[in-house]
TIVO-2410 file (N, C-alpha, C; in nm, 3 decimals):
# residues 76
REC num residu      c1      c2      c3 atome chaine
REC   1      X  -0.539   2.702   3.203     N      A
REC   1      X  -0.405   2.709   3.152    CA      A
REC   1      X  -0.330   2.583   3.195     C      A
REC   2      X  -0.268   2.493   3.108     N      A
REC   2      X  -0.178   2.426   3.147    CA      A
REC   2      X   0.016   2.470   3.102     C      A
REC   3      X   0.053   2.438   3.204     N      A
REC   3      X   0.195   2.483   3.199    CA      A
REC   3      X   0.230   2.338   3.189     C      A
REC   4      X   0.361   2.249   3.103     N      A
REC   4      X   0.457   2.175   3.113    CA      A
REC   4      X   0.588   2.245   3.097     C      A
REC   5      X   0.620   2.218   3.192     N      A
REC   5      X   0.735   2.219   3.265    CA      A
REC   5      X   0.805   2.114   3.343     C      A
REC   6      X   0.784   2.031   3.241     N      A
REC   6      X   0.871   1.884   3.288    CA      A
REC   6      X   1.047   1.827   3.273     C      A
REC   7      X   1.042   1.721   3.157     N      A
REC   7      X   1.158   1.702   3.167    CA      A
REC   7      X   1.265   1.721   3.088     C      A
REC   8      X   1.165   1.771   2.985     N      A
REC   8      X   1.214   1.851   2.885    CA      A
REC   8      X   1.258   1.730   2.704     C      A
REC   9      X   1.194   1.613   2.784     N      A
REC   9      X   1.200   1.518   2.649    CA      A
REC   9      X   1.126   1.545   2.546     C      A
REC  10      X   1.155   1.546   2.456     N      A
REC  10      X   1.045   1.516   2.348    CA      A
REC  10      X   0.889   1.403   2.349     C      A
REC  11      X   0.951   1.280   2.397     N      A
REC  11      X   0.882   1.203   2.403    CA      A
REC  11      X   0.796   1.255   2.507     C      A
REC  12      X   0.825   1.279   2.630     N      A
REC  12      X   0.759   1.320   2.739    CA      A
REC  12      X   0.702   1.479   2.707     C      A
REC  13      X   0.716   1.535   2.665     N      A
REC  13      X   0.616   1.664   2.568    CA      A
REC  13      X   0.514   1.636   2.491     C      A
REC  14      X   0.521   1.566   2.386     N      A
REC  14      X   0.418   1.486   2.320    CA      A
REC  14      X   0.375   1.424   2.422     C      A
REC  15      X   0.373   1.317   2.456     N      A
REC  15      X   0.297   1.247   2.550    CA      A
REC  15      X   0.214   1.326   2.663     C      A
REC  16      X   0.273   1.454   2.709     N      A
REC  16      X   0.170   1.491   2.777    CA      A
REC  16      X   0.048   1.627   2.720     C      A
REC  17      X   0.127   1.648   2.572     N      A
REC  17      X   0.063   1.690   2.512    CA      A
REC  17      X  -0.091   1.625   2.466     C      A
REC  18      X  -0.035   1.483   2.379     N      A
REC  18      X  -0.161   1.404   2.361    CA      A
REC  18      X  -0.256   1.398   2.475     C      A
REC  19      X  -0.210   1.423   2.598     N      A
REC  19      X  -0.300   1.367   2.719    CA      A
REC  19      X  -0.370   1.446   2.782     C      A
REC  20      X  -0.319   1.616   2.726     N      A
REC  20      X  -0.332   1.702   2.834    CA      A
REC  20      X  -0.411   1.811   2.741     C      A
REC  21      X  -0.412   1.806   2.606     N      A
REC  21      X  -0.464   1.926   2.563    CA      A
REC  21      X  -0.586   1.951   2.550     C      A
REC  22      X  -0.685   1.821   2.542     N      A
REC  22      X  -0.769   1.806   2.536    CA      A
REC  22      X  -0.882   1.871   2.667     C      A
REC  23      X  -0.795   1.886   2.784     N      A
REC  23      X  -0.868   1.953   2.875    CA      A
REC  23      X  -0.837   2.108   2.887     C      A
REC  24      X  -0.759   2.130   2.800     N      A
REC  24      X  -0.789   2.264   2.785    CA      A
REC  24      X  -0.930   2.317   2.752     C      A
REC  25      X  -0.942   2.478   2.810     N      A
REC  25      X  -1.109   2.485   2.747    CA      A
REC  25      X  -1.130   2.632   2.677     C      A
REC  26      X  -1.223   2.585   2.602     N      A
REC  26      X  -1.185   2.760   2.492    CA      A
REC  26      X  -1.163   2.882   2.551     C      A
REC  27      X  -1.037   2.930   2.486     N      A
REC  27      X  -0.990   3.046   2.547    CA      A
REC  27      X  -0.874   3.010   2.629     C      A
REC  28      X  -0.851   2.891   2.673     N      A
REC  28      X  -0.762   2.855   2.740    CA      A
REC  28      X  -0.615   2.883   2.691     C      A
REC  29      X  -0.513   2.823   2.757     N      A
REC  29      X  -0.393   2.833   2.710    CA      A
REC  29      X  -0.321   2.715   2.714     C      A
REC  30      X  -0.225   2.654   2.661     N      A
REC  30      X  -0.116   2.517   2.662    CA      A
REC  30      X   0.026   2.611   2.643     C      A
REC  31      X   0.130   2.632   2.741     N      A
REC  31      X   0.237   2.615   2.710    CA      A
REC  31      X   0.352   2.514   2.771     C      A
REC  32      X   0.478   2.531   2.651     N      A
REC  32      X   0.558   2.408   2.685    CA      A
REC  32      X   0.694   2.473   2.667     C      A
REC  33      X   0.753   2.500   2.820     N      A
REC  33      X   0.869   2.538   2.887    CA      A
REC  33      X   1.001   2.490   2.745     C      A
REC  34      X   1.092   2.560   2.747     N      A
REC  34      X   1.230   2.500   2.695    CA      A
REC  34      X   1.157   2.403   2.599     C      A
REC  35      X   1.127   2.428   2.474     N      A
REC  35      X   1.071   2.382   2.336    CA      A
REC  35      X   1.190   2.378   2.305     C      A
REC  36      X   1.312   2.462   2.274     N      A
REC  36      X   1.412   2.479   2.243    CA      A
REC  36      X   1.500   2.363   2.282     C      A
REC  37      X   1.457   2.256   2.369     N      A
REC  37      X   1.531   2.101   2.391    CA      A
REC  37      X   1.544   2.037   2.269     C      A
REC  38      X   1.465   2.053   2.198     N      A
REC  38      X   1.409   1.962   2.091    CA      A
REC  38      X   1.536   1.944   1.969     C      A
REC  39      X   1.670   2.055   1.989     N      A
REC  39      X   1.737   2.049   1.903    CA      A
REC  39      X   1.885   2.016   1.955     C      A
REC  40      X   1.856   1.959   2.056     N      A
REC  40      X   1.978   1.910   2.194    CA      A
REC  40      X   1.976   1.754   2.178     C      A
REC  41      X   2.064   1.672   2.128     N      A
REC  41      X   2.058   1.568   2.116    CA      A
REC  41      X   2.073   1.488   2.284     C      A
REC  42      X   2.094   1.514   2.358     N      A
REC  42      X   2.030   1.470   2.510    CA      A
REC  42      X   1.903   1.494   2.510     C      A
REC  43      X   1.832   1.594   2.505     N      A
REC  43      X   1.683   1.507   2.536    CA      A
REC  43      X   1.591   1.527   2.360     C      A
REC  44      X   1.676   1.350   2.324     N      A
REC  44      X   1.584   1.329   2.204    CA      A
REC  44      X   1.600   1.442   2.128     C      A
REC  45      X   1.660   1.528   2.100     N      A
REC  45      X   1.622   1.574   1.978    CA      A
REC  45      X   1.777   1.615   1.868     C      A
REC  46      X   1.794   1.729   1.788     N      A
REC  46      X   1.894   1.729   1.657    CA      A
REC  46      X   1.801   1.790   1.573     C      A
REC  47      X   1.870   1.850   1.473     N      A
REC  47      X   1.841   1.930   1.374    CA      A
REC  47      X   1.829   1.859   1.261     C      A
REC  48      X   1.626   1.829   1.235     N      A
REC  48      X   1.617   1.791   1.128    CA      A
REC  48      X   1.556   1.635   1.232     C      A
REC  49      X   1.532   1.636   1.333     N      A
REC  49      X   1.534   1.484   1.399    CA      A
REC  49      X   1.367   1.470   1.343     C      A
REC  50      X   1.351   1.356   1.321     N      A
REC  50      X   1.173   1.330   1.353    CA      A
REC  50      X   1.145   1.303   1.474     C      A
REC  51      X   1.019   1.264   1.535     N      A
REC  51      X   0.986   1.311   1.625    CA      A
REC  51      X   1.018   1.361   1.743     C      A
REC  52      X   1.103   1.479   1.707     N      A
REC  52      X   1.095   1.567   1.804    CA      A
REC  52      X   0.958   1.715   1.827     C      A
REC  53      X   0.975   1.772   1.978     N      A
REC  53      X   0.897   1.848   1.960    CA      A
REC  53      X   0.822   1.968   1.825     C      A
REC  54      X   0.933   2.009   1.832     N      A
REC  54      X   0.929   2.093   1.745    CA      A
REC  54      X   0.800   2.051   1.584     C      A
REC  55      X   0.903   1.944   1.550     N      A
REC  55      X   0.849   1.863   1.468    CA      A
REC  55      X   0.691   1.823   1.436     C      A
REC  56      X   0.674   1.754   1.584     N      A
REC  56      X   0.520   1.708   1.644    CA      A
REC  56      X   0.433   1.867   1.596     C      A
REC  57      X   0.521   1.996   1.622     N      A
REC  57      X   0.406   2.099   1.608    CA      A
REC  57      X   0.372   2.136   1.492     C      A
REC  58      X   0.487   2.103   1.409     N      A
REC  58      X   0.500   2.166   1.272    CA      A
REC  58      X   0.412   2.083   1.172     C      A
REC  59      X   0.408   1.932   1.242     N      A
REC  59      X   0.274   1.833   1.178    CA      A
REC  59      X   0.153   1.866   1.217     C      A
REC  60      X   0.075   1.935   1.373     N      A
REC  60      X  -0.007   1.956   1.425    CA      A
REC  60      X  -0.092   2.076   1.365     C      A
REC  61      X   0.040   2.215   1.355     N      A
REC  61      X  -0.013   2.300   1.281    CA      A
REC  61      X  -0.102   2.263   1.130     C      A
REC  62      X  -0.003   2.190   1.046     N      A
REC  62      X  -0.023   2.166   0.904    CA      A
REC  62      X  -0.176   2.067   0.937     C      A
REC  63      X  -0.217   1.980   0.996     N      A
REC  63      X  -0.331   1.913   1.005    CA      A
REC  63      X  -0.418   2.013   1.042     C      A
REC  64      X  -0.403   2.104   1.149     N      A
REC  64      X  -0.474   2.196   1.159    CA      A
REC  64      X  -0.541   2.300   1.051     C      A
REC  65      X  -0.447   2.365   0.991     N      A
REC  65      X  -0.470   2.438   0.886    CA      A
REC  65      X  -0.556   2.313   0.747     C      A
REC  66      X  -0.516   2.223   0.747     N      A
REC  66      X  -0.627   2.085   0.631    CA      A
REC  66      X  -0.777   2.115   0.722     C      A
REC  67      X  -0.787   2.077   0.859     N      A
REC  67      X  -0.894   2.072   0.874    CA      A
REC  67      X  -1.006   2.275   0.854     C      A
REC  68      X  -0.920   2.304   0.920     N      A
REC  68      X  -0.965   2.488   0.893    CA      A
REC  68      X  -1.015   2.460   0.783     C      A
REC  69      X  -0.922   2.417   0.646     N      A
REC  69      X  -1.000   2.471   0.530    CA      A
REC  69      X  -1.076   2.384   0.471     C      A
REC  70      X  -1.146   2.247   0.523     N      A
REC  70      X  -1.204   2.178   0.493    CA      A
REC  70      X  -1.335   2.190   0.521     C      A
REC  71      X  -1.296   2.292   0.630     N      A
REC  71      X  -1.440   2.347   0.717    CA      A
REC  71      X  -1.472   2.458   0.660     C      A
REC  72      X  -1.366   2.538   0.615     N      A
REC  72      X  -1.447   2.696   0.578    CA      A
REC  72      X  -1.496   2.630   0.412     C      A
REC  73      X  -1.488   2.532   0.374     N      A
REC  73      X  -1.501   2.529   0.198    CA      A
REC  73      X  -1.629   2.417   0.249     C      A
REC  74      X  -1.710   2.408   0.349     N      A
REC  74      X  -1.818   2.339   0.426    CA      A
REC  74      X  -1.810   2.166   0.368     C      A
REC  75      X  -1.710   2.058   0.375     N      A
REC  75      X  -1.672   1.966   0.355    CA      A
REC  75      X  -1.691   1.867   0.519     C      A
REC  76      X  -1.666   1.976   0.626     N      A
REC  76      X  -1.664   1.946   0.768    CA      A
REC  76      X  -1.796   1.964   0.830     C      A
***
């Protein structure tokens, strides 16, 4: 399980996202404290901002779900 619980930036969420998820291990868990920053224009973020957290997931999911079905239609 990794917990962030940092500083609550955007930038610094992503960033330790990119760095950190990868050692997660199946079955594992990633969570990220006060996501809800992301729409607080002090740390980096606003409604509707690009890269903010929120954002980063809502692109992560959608790549996710391309690759899922690229794999179940055996392309992967």
């Amino acid at each position: 399980m990794i917990l962030d619980d940092g500083s609550h930036m955007s930038s610094h969420m992503i960033y330790s996202f990119e760095h950190l998820f990868g050692s997660v291990k199946s079955g594992g868990v990633y969570v990220i404290e006060d996501i809800g920053c992301s729409y607080w224009e002090d740390y980096e973020g606003g409604y509707l901002k690009p890269k903010r957290m929120v954002h980063f997931y809502q692109e992560f999911g959608n790549n996710m779900d391309h690759l899922i079905w690229y794999w179940m239609m055996g392309h992967i």
